[in-house]
MOPAC internal coordinates of N, CA, C and O (Angstrom, degrees):
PM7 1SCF
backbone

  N    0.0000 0     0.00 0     0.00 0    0    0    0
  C    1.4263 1     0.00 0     0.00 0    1    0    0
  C    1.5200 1   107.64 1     0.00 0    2    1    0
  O    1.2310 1   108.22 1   -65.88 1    3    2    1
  N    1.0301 1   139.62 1   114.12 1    3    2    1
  C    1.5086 1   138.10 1   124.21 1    5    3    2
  C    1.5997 1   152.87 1   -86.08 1    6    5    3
  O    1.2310 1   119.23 1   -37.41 1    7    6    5
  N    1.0826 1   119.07 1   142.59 1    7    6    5
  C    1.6240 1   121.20 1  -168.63 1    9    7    6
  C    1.2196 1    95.14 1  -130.79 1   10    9    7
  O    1.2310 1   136.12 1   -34.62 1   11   10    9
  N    1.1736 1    86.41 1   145.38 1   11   10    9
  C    1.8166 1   122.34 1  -159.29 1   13   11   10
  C    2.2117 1   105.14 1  -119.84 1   14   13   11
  O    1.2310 1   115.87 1  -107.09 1   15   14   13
  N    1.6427 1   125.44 1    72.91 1   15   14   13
  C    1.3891 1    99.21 1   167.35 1   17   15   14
  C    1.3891 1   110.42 1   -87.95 1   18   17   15
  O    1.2310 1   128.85 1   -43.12 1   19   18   17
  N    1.4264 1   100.55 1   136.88 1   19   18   17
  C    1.1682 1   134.87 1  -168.65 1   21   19   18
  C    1.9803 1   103.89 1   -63.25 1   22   21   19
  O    1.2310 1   129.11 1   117.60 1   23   22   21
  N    1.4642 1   100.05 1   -62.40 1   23   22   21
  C    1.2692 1   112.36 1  -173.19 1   25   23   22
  C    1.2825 1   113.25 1   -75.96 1   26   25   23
  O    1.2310 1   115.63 1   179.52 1   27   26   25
  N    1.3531 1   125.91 1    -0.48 1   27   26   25
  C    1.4868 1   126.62 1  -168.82 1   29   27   26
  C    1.7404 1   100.31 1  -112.69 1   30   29   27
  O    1.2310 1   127.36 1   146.24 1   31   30   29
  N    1.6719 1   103.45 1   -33.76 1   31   30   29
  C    1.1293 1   130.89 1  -170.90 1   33   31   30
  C    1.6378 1   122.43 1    59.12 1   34   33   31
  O    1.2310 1   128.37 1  -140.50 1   35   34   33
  N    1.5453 1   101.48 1    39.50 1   35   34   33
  C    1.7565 1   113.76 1  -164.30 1   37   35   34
  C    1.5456 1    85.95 1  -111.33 1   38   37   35
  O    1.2310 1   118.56 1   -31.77 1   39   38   37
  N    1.2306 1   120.35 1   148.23 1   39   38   37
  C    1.5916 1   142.10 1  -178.00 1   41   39   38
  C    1.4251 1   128.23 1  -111.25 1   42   41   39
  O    1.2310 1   101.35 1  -136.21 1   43   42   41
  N    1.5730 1   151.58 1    43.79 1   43   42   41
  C    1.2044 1   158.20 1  -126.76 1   45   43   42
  C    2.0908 1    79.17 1   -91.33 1   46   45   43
  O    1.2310 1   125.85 1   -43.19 1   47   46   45
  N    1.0287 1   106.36 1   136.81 1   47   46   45
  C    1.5276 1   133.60 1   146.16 1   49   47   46
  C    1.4949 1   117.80 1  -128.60 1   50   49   47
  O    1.2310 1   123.53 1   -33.78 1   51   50   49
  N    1.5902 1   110.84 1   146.22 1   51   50   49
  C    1.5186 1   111.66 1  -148.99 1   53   51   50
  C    1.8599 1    79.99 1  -127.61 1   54   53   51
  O    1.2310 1   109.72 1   -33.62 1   55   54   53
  N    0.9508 1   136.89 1   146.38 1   55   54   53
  C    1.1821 1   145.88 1   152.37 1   57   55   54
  C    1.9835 1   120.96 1   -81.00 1   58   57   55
  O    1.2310 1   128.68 1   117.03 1   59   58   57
  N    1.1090 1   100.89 1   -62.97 1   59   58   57
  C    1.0967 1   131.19 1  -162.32 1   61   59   58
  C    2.3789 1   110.33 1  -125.11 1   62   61   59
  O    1.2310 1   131.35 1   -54.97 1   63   62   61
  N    1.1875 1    95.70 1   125.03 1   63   62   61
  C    1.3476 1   100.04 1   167.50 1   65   63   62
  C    1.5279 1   133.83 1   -73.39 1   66   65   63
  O    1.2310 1   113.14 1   -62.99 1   67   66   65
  N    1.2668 1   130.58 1   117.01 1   67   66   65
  C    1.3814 1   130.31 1  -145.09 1   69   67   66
  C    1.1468 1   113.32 1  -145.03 1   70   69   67
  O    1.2310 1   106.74 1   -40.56 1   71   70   69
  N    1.3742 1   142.28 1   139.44 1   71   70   69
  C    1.3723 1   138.39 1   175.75 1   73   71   70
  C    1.3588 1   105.76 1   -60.90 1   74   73   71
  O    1.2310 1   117.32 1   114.18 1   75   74   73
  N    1.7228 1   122.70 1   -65.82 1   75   74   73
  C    1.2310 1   144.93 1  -133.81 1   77   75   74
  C    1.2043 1    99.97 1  -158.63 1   78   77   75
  O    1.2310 1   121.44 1   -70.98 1   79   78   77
  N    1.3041 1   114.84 1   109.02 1   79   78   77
  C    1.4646 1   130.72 1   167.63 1   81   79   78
  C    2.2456 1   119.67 1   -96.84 1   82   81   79
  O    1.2310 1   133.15 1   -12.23 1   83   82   81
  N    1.2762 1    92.19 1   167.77 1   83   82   81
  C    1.5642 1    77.11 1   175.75 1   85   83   82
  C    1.7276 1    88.25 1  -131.52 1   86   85   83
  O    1.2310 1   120.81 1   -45.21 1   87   86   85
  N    1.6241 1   116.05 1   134.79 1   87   86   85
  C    1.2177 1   117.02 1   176.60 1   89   87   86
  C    1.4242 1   109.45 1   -97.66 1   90   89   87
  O    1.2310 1   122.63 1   -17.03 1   91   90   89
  N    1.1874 1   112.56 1   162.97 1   91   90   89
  C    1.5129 1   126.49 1  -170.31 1   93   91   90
  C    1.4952 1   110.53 1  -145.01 1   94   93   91
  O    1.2310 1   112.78 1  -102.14 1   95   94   93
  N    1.0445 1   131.24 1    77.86 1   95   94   93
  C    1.6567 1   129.07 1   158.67 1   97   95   94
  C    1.4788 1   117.06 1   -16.31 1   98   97   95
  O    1.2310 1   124.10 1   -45.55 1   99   98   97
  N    1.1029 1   109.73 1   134.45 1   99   98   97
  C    1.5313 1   115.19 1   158.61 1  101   99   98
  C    1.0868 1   134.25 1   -88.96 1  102  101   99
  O    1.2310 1   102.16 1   -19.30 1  103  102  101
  N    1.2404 1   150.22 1   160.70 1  103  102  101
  C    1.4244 1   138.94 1  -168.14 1  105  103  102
  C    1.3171 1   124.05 1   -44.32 1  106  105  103
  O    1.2310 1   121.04 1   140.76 1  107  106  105
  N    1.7273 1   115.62 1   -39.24 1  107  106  105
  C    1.0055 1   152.46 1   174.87 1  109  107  106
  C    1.6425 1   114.42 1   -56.17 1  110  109  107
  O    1.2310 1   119.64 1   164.02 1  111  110  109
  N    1.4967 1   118.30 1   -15.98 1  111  110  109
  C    1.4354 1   112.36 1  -148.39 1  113  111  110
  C    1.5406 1   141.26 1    14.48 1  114  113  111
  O    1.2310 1   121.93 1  -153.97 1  115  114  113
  N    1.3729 1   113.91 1    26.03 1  115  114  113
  C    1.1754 1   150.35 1   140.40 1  117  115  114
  C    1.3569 1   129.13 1   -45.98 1  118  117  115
  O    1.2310 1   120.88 1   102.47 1  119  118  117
  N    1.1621 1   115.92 1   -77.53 1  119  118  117
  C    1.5778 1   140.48 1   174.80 1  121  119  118
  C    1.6182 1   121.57 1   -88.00 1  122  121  119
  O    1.2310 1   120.27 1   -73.92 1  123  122  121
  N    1.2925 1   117.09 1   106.08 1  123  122  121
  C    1.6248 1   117.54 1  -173.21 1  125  123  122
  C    1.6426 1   100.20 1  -104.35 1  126  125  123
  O    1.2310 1   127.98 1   -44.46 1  127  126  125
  N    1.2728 1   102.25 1   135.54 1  127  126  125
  C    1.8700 1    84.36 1  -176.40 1  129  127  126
  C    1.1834 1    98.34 1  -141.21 1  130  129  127
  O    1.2310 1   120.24 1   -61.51 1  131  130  129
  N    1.7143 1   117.15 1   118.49 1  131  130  129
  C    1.2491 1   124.22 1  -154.55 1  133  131  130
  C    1.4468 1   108.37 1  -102.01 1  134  133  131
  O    1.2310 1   117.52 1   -20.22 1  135  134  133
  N    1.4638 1   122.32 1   159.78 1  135  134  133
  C    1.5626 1   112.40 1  -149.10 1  137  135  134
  C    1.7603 1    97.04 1  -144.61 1  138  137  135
  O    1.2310 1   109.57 1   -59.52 1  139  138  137
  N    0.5909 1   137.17 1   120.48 1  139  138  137
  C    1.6038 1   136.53 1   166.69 1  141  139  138
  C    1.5219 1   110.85 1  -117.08 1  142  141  139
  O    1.2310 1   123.07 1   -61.30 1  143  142  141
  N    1.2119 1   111.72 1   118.70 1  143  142  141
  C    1.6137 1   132.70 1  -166.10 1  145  143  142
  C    1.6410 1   119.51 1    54.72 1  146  145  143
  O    1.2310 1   127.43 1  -165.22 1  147  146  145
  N    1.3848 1   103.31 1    14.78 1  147  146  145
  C    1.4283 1   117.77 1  -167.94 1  149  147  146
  C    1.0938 1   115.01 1    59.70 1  150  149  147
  O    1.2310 1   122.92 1  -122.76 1  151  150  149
  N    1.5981 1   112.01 1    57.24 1  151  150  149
  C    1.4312 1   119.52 1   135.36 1  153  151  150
  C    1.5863 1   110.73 1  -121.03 1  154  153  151
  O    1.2310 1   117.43 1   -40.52 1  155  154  153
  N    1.2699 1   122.51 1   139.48 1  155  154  153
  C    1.4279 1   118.15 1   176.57 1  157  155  154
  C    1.8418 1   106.97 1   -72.96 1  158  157  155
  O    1.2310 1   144.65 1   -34.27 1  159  158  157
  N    1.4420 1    69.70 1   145.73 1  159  158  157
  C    1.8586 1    98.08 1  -173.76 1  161  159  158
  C    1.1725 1   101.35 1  -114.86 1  162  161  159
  O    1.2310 1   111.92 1   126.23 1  163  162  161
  N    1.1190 1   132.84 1   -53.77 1  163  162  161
  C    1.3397 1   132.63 1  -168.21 1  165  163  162
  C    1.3649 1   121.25 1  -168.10 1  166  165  163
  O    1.2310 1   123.07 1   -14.78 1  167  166  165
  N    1.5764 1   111.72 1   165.22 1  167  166  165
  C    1.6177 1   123.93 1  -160.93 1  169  167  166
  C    0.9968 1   106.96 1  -110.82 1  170  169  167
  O    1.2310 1   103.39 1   -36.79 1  171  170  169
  N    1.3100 1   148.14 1   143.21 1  171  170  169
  C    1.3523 1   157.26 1   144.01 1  173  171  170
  C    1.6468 1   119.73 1   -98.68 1  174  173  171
  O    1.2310 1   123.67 1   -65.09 1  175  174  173
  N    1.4192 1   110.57 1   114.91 1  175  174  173
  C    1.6628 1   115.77 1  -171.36 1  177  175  174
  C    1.7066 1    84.73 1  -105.30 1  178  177  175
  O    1.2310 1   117.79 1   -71.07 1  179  178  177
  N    1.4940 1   121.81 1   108.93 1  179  178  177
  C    1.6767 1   112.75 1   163.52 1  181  179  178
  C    1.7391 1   104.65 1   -81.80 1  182  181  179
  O    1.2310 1   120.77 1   -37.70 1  183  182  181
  N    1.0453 1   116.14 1   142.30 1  183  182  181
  C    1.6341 1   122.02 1   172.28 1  185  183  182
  C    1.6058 1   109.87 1    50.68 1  186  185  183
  O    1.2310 1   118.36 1  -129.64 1  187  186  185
  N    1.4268 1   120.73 1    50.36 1  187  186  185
  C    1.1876 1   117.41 1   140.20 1  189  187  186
  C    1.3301 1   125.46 1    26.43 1  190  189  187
  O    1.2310 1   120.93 1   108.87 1  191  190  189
  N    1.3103 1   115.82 1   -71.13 1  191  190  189
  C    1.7129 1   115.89 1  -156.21 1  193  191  190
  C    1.3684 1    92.18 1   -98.47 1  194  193  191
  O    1.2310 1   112.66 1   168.78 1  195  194  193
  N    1.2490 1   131.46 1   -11.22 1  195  194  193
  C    1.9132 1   120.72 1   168.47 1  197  195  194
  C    1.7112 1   102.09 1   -80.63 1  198  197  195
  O    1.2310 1   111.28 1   155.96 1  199  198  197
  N    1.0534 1   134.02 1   -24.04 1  199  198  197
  C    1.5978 1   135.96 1   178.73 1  201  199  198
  C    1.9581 1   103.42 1   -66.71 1  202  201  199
  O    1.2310 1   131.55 1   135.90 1  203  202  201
  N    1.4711 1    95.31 1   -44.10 1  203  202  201
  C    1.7724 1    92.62 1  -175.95 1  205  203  202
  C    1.4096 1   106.34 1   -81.50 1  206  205  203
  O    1.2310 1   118.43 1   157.72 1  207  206  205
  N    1.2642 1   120.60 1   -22.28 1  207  206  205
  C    1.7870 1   128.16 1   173.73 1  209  207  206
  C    1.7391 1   106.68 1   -55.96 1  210  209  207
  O    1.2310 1   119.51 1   123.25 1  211  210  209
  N    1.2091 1   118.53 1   -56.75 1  211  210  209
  C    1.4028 1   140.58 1  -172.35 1  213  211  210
  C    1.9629 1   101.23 1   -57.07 1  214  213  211
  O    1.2310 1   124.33 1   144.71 1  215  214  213
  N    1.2683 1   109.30 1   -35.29 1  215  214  213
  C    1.4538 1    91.72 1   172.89 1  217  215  214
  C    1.2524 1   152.73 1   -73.28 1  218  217  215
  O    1.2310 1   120.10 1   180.00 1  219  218  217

């Protein structure tokens, strides 16, 4: 599953269905990548258009 806000311009993709995840920032504070029992479940892109700036 992924969701796309437009106006926030942040991107959540879900791998896996989960009650309760634990997020983890990336160096970047960009990328949150959420982990339940330490397997990744899902990605969090905050602000979109600063991730494509950075390349």
């Amino acid at each position: 599953m992924a969701d796309y806000d437009e106006r926030a311009r942040d991107m959540y993709v879900r791998f896996k269905e989960t009650q309760h995840t634990e997020g983890e920032p990336m160096d970047d504070g960009l990328v949150i990548v959420h982990r339940y029992k330490s397997r990744i479940v899902a990605i969090e892109i905050v602000n979109l258009s600063k991730l494509t700036e950075s390349v």
